[in-house]
C-alpha positions in Angstrom: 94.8 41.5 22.7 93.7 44.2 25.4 93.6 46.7 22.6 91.3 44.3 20.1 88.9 44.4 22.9 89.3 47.8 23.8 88.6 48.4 20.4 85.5 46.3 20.5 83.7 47.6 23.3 84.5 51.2 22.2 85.8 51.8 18.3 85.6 55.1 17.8 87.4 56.1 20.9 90.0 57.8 20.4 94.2 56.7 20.8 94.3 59.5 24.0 91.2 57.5 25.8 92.5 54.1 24.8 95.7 54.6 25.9 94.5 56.1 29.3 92.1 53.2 29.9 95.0 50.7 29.3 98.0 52.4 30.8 99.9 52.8 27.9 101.2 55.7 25.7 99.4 56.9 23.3 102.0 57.0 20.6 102.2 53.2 21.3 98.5 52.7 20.8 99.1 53.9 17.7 101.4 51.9 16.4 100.4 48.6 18.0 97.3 49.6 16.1 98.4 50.2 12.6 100.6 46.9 12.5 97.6 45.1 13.5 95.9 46.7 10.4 98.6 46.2 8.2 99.4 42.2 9.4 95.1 41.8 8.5 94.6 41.0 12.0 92.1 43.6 12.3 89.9 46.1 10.5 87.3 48.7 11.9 85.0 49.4 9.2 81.0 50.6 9.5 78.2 48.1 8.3 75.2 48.6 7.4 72.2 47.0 9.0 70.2 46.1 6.0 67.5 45.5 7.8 67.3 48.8 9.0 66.9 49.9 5.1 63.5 47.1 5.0 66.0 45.4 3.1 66.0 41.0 4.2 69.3 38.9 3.9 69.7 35.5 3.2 72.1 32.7 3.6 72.9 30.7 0.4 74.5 27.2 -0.2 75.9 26.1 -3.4 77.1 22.6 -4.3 79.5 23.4 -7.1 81.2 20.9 -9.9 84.9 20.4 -8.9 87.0 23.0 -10.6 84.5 26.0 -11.0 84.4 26.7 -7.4 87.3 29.0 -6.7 85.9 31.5 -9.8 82.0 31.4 -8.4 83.3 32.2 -4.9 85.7 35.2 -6.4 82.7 36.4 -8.4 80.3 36.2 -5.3 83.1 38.1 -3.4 83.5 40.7 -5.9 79.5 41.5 -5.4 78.7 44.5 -2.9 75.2 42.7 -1.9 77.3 39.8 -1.0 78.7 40.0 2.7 80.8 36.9 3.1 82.0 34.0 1.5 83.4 30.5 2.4 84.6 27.6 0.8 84.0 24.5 3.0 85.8 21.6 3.7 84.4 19.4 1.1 85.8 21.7 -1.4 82.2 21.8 -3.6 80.4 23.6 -1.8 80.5 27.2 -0.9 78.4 29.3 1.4 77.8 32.9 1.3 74.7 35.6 2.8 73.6 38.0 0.7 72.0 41.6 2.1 70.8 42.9 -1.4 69.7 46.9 -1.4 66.7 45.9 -3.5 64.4 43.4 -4.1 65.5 43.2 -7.9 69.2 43.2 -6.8 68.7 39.6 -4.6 66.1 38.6 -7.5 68.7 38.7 -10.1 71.2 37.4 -7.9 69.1 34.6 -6.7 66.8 33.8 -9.1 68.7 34.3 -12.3 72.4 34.7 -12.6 73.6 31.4 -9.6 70.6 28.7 -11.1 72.1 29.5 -14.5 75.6 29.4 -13.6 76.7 26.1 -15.5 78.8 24.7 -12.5 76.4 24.9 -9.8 74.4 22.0 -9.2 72.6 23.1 -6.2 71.4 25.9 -4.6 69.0 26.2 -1.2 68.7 29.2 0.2 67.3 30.6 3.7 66.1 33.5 4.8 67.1 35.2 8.4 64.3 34.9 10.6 66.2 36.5 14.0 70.0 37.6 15.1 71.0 36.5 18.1 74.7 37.3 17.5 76.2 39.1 14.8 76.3 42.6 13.5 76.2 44.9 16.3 77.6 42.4 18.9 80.6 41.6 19.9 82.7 38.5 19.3 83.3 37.2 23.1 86.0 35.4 22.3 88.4 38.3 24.1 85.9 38.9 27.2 88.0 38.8 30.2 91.1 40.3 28.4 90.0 43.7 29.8 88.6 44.2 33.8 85.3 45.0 33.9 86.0 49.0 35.0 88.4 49.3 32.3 85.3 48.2 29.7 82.7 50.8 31.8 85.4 53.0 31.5 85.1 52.7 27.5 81.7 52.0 27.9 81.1 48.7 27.9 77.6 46.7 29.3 77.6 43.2 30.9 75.9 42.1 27.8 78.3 40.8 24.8 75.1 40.6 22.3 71.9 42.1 21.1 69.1 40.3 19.9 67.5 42.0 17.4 64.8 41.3 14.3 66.2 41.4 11.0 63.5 43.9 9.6 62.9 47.2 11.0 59.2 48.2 11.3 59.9 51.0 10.0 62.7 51.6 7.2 65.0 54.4 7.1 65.5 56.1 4.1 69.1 57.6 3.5 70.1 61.3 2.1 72.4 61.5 -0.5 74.9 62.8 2.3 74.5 60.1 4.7 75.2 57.6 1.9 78.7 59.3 1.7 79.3 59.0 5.1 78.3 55.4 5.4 80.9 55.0 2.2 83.2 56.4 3.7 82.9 54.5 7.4 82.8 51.3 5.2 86.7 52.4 3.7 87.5 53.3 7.7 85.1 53.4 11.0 87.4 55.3 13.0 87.7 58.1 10.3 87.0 61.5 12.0 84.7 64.0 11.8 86.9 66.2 9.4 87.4 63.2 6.9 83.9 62.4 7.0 82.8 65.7 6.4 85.1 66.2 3.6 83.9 62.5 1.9 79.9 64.2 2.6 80.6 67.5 1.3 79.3 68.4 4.7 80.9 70.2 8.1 82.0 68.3 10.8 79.0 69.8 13.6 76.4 68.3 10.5 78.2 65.4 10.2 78.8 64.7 13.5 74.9 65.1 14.4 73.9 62.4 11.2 76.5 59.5 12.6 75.1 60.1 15.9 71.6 59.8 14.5 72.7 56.3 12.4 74.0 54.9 14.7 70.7 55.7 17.7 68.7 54.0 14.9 71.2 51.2 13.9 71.0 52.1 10.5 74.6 51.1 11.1 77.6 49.9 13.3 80.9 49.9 13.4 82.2 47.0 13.6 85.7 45.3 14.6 86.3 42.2 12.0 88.7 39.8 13.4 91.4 37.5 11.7 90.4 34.1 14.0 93.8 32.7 13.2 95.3 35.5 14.6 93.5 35.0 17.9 94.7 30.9 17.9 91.4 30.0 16.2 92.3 27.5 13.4 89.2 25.7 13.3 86.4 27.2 11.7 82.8 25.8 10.6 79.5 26.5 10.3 76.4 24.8 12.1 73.3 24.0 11.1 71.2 22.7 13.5 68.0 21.3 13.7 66.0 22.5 16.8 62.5 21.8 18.2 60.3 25.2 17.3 59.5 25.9 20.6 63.4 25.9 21.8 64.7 28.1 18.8 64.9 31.0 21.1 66.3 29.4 23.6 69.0 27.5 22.2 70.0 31.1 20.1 70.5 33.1 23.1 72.5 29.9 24.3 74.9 30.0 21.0 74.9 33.6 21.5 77.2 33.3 25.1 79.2 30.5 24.3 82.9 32.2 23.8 83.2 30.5 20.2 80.0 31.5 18.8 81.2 34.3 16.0 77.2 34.3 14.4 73.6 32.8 15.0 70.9 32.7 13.8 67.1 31.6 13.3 66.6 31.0 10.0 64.2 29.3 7.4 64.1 25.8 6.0 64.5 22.2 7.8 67.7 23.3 9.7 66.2 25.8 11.9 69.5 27.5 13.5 72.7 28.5 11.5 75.5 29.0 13.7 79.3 30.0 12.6 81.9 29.0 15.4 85.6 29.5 15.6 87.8 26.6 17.5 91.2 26.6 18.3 91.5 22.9 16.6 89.5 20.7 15.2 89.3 18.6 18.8 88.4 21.8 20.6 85.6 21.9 18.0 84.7 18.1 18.5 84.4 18.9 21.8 82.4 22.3 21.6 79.9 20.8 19.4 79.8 17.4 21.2 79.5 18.4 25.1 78.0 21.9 25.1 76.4 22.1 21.9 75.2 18.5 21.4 73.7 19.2 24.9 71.6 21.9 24.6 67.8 21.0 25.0 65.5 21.0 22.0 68.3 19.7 19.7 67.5 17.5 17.1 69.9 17.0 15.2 73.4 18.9 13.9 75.5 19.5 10.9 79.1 20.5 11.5 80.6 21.8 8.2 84.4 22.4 8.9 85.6 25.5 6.8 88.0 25.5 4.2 88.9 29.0 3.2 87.2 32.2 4.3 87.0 34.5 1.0 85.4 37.2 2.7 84.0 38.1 6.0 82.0 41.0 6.6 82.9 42.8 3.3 86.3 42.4 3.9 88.5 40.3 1.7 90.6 37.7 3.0 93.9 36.3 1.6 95.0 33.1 3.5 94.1 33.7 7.4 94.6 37.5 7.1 92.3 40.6 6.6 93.3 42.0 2.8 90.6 44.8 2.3 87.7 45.8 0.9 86.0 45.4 -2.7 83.4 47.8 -3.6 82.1 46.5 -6.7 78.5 47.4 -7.9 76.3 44.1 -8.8 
């Protein structure tokens, strides 16, 4: 555990500072690291902030006839503009978001190929209004596993999340080089500078200088996706709550520290606040939703939808409870 949240707070660090911030030896930080790759328990991969690009995302819900959900959730998962994927517990209905590169891309998506498609009954679909966790932050689920010198040490601030807008004022448009190097972050986020330069047909000092500059403008993040099973955390489900406008912000930044908060959200539509939360069992998440969420002021009213399967999670595949890879398959 003290190395998943190592590797949180600092990613790209390498084995020689990990192990010295943890007491360990390095060779064993190497190998406790790999077998956690190669159970799925972890992955370290850079995302792209689409937002950053001008580019919107958007939550989707489908309500599916029974027996044509398991091929429209593969499909969806085989999409690049499609970021993750669940199946919930009523076994129609799947969820996914959806971070197109262009405007045609989610058009087509959206507008044309899922209203055809002849087993899905419904679709509603909601755009992100405002993070309040997800993307750069920090699951805070393994806060406390590490002191708080050994997370300054790796450089680590008393904040677990950043709030951010979903659009950039101001889009950044990407070279031809940096798009190799964000492909090649998204196969691994703790390649070097020598593999990325190789996969840019760049040096390392150029290539070095771009990821720094990516990264200062959160064009994009690299990011520590999490089996939740592995951590104990066998009782997934999404939220969608319905919160009084003037205490959207307030009940966000609320989600946002609460320990089993994985994602949230403002979003569009009647359900103002989509939250994803990850429970040890499903009386831990009675309770979670019931005393501190069911609590918070401004709350109207709350959906809890457990989740059946997770197909993908942050454009990694799952298979059962573990991480299986990526898929990088054009739409």
């Amino acid at each position: 555990m003290r190395i998943i949240r190592a590797l949180q707070v600092a990613p790209r660090a390498s084995f020689a500072a990990l192990a010295g911030v943890l007491g360990l030896p390095e060779g064993s930080v190497k190998r406790r690291y790999r077998r956690l790759c190669a159970e799925g328990v972890i992955r370290v991969a850079g995302v792209v902030d689409p937002g950053a690009l001008g580019q919107s995302r958007w939550l989707v819900r489908l309500r599916c006839r029974p027996g044509g959900v398991s091929a429209i959730a593969d499909a969806l998962a085989g999409r690049e503009d499609v970021n993750w994927v669940v199946l919930s517990a009523t076994g129609c209905e799947i969820t996914c978001a959806t971070q197109s590169r262009t405007r045609e891309q989610r058009e087509d998506l959206l507008g044309r190929r899922l209203p055809r498609t002849a087993a899905v009954l419904d679709i509603e679909v909601f755009a992100l209004l405002r993070v309040f966790l997800g993307g750069r932050s920090q699951w805070d689920a393994l806060r406390g596993v590490l002191s708080p010198e050994q997370e300054a040490w790796l450089g680590g601030t008393d904040s677990a999340f950043v709030e951010a807008p979903v659009l950039t004022r101001e889009p950044v448009r990407l070279t031809a080089e940096e798009e190799r190097i964000l492909d090649a972050l998204a196969a691994d986020g703790r390649a070097g500078l020598v593999d990325l330069a190789a996969a840019a047909d760049s040096t390392p000092g150029r290539v070095s200088r771009r990821l720094r500059a990516l990264l200062r403008r959160r064009v994009v993040h690299i990011d520590v996706e999490i089996a939740a099973a592995a951590l104990g955390r066998h009782a997934q489900a999404h939220l969608w709550l319905r919160v009084h406008p003037s205490a959207v912000k307030d009940v966000g930044r609320a989600l946002a520290r609460e320990p089993e908060i994985a994602f949230a959200a403002a979003v569009s539509g009647p359900c103002n606040i989509h939250a994803v939360a990850h429970c040890r069992d499903l009386d831990d998440l009675f309770e979670f939703t019931t005393d501190r969420i069911g609590s918070l002021a401004g709350l109207q009213s709350m959906e809890v939808v457990p989740v059946l399967q997770h197909v993908k999670q942050a454009g990694t595949l799952l298979v059962g409870d573990r991480l299986a890879g990526t898929r990088r398959t054009r739409a």
